[in-house]
GURORO-397686 format. One record per residue (C-alpha): z, y, x. Coordinates in Angstrom, 2 decimals. Layout:
N
+---------+---------+---------+
|       w |       v |       u |
+---------+---------+---------+
|       Z |       Y |       X |
...
+---------+---------+---------+
//
This chain:
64
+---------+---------+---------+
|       w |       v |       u |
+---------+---------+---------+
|   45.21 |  -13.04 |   16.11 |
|   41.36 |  -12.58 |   14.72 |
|   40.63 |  -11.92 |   10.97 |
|   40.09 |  -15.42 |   10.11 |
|   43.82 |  -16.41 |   11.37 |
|   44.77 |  -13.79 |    9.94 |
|   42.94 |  -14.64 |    6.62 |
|   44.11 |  -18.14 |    6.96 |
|   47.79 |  -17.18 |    7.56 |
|   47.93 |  -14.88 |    4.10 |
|   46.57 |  -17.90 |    2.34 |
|   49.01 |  -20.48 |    3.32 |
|   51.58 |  -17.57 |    2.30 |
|   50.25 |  -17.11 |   -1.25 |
|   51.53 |  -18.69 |   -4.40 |
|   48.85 |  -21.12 |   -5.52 |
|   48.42 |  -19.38 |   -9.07 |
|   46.63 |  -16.29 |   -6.73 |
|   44.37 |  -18.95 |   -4.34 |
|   41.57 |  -19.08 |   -7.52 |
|   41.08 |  -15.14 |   -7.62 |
|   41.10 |  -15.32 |   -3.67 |
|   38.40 |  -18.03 |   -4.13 |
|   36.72 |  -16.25 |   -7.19 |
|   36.75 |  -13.20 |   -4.75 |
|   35.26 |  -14.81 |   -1.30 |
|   32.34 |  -16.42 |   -4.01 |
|   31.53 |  -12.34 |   -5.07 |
|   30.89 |  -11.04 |   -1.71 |
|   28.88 |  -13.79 |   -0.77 |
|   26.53 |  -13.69 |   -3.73 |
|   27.09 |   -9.81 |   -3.24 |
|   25.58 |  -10.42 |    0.41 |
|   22.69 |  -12.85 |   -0.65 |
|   21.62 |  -10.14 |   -3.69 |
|   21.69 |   -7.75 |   -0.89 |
|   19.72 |   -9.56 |    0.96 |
|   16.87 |  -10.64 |   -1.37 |
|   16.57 |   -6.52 |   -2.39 |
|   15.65 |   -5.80 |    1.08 |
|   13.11 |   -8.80 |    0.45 |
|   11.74 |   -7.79 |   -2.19 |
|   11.04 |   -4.49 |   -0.95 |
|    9.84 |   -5.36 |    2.01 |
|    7.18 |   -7.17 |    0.15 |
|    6.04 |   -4.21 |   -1.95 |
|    5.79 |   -2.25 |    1.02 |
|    3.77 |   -4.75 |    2.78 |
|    1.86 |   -5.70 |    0.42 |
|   -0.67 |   -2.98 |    0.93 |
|   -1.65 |   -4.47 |    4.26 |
|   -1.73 |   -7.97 |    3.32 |
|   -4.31 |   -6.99 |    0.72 |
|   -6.92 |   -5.93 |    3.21 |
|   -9.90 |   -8.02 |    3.71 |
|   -9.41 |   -7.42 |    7.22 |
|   -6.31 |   -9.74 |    6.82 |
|   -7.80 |  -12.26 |    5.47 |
|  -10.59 |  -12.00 |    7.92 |
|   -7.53 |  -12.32 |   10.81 |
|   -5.59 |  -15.38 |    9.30 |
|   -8.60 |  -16.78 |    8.29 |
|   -9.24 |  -18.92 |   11.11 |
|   -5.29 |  -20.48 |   10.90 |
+---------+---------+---------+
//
């Protein structure tokens, strides 16, 4: 049995007062994941952003 049957198993085995926390709690890591996700964006594009800035850049792309 995988993780998700697993998964799926405990929730048909939980008292339906508990299934909104379990929700509330699959919605966190998610947006935990996506936050995670634009960070590594984000920094990325500082980082970058030194190149970019070069006229020889703009002299490469310009022809696109």
């Amino acid at each position: 049995m995988n993780t998700k049957e697993k998964l799926i198993n405990e929730i048909e085995n939980t008292p339906e007062p508990f299934l909104s926390e379990v929700l509330d709690f699959v919605h966190f890591l998610k947006a935990k994941a996506s936050r995670k996700k634009l960070d590594i964006l984000v920094m990325s594009e500082s980082s970058l952003s030194k190149d970019w800035l070069k006229p020889e850049e703009d002299a490469a792309w310009e022809s696109l």
